[in-house]
C-alpha positions as CSV (number, residue, x, y, z in Angstrom):
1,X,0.0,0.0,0.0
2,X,1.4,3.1,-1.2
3,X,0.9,5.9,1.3
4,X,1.7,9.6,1.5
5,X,0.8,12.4,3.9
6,X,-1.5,15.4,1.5
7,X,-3.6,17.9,2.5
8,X,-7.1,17.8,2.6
9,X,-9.8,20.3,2.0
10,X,-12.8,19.8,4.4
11,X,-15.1,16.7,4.5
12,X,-18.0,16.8,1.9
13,X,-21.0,15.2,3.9
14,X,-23.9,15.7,2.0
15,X,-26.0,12.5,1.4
16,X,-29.7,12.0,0.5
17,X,-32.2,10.6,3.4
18,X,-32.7,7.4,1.2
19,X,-28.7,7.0,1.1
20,X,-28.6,6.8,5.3
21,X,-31.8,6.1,6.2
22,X,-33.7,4.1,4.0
23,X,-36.5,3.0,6.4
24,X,-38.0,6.7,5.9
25,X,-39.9,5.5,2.6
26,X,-41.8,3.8,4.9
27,X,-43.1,7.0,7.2
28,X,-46.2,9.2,7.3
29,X,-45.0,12.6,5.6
30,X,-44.5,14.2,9.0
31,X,-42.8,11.4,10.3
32,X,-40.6,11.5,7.0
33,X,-40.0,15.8,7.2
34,X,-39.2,15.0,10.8
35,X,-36.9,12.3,10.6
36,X,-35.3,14.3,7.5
37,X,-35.0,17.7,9.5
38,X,-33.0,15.1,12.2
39,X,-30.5,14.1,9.4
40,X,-30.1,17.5,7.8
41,X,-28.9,18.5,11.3
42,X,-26.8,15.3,11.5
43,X,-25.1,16.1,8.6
44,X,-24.6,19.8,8.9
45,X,-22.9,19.0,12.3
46,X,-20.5,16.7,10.5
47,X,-19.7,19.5,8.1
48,X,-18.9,21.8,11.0
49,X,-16.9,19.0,12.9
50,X,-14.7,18.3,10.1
51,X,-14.1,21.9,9.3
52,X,-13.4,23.3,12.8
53,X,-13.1,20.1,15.2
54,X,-15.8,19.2,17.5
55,X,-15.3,21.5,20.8
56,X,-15.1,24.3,18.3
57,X,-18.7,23.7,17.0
58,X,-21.7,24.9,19.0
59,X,-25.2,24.2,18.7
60,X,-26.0,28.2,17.0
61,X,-23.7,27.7,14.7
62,X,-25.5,23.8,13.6
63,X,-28.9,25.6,13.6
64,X,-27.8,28.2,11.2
65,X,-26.0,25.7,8.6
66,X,-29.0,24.1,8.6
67,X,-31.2,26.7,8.3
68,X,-33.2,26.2,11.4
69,X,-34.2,27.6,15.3
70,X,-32.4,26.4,17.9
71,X,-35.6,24.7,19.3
72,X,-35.6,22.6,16.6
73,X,-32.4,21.5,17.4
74,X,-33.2,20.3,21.0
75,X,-36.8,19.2,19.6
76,X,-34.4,16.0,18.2
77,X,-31.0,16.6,20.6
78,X,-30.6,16.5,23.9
79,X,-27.1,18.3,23.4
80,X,-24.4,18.8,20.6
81,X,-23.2,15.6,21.8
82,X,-26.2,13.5,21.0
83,X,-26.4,14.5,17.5
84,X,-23.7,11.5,17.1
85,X,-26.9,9.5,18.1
86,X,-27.4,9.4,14.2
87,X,-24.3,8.0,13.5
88,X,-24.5,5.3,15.7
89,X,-28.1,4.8,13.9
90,X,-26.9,4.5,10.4
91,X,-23.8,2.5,11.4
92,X,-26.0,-0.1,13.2
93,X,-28.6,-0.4,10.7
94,X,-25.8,-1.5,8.1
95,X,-24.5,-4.4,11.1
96,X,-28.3,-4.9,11.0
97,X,-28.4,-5.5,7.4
98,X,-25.4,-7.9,7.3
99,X,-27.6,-10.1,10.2
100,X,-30.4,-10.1,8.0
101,X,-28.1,-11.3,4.8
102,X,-26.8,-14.1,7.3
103,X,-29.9,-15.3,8.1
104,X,-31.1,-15.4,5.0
105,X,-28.4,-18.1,3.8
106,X,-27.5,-16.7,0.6
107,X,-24.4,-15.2,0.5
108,X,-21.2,-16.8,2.2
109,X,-20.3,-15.3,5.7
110,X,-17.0,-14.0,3.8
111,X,-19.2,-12.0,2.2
112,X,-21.3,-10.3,4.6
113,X,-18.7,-9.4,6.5
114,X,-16.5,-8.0,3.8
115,X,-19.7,-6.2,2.5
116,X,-20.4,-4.8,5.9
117,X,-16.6,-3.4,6.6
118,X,-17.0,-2.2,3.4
119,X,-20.3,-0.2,4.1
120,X,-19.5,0.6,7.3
121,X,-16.4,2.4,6.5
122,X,-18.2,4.8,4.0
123,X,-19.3,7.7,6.5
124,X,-15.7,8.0,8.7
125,X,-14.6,7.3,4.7
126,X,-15.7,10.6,3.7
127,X,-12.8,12.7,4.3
128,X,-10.0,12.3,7.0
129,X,-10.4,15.4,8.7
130,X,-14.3,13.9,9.2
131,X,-12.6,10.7,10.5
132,X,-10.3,12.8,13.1
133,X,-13.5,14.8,14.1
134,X,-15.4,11.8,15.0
135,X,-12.7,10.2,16.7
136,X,-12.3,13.3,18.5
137,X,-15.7,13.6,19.4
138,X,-16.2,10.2,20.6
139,X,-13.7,11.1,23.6
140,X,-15.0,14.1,23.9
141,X,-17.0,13.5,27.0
142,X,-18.6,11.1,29.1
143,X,-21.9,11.3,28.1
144,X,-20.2,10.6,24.1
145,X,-18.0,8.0,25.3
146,X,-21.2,6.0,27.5
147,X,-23.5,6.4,23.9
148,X,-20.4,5.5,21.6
149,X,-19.8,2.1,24.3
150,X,-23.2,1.0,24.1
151,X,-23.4,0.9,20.3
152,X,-20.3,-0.6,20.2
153,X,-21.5,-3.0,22.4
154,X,-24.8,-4.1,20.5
155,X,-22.7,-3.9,17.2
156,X,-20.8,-6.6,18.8
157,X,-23.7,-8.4,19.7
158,X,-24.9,-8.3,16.2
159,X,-21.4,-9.6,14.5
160,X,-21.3,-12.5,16.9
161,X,-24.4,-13.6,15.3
162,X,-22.8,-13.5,12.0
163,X,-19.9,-15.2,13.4
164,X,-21.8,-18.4,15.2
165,X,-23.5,-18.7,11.8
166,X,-20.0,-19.0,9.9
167,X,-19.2,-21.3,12.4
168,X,-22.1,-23.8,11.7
169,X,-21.7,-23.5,8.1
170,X,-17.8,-24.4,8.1
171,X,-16.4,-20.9,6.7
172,X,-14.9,-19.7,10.5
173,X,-13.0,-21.8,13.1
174,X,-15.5,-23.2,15.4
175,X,-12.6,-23.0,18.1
176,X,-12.4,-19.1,18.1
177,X,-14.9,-17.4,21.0
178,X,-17.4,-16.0,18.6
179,X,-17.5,-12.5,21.1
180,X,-13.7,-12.5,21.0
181,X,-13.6,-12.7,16.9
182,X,-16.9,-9.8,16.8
183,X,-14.4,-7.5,18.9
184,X,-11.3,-8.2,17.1
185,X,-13.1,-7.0,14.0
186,X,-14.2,-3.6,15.8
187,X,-10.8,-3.3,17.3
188,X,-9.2,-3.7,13.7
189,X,-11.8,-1.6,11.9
190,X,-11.2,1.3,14.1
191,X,-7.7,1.0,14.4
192,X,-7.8,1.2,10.3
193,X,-9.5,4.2,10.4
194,X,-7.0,6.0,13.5
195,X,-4.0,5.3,10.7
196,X,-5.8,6.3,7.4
197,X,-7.6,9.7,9.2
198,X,-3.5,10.2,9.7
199,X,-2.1,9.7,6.1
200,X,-5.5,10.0,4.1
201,X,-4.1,8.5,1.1
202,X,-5.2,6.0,-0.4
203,X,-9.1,5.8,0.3
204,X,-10.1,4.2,3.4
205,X,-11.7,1.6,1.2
206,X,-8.6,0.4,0.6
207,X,-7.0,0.1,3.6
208,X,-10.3,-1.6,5.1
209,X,-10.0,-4.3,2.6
210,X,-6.1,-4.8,3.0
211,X,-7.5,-5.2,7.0
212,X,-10.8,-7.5,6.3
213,X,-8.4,-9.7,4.2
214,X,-5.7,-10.1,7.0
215,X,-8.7,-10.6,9.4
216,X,-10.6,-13.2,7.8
217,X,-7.4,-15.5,7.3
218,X,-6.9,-15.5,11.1
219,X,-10.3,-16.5,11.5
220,X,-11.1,-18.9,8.3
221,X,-11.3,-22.6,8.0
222,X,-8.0,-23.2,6.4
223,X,-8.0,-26.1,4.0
224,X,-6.2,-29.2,4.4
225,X,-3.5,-30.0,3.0
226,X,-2.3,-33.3,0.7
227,X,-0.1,-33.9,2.9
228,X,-2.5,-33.7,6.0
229,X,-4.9,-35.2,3.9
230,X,-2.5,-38.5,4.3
231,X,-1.7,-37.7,8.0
């Protein structure tokens, strides 16, 4: 992997509602305006955190990016903090999606996992000063770090799932603690994103499937051998 240190211009984080939150085809039309209002603040947030760093970002100065009161704001947030809430939300609903693909038997574990690094890395993906941003916001305080835990935690949940089934169907080694394997991925995911929100170049695609691919042979059925065949 070639690797250089260049400068970046700030993160572009405009996304349709579809993109992050496809269940909204399925609200009322307030629902859907409301849940959209939620995002637009969501997203102008991650503008501002990626262009001045989180602590530098207050919750005037979200409201007028996106173009609304302040009581709107805390109609949906409890605090600047919370607007990571979405994150979290879009993040698990893709570990959700790679549960359901499990389940449904038709695609090998391989490939719901490397489908799921994949999708999860696209928001951080964005732009490294975005991925510094969130990193820095997730130690930002205790309330941040107690939400970001707790997600982490049910993502983990989630992955085990996907790992126990890779065990039945003879693609992962049935020997490996399926809650160890589910946190090795999160530990290796994030760790990938620390380095590339560093260097930047090349996308973080890359470097997550450079990871996945190292990950999955540690955790793979590896095939036998002639010689072991014999043995």
């Amino acid at each position: 992997m070639n690797i250089s240190h260049t400068s970046h211009s700030p993160a572009s984080v405009e996304a349709g509602p579809s993109e992050d939150l496809p269940h909204l085809q399925g609200m009322g039309r307030r629902q859907r305006r409301a849940a959209e209002t939620r995002l637009r603040l969501f997203r102008c947030a991650l503008q501002l955190f990626a262009e001045r760093g989180f602590p530098n970002v207050t919750v005037e100065d979200i409201t007028e990016a996106a173009d609304v009161g302040k009581g709107t704001f805390f109609n949906y947030f409890e605090s600047k903090d919370h607007v990571l809430s979405v994150m979290a939300e879009i993040q698990l609903g893709k570990v959700r999606e790679a549960v359901t693909l499990a389940e449904a038997g038709k695609q090998t574990i391989y490939s719901v996992l490397h489908r799921m690094s994949l999708r999860v890395a696209e928001e951080p993906g964005r732009s490294p000063d975005l991925a510094r941003a969130l990193i820095s916001a997730f130690l930002a305080s205790k309330a941040v770090r107690g939400l970001i835990d707790c997600n982490f935690s049910e993502g983990r949940k989630m992955i085990a799932q996907i790992v126990a089934a890779g065990q039945k169907r003879g693609e992962i080694d049935p020997r490996l603690k399926k809650e160890k394997v589910a946190l090795q991925l999160q530990q290796a995911f994030m760790g990938t994103v620390l380095l590339w929100s560093l260097q930047g170049q090349p996308a973080l695609a890359t470097w997550i499937e450079e990871s996945f691919q190292h990950f999955w042979r540690a955790i793979a059925i590896r095939p036998r051998t002639a010689a072991e065949n014999k043995g």
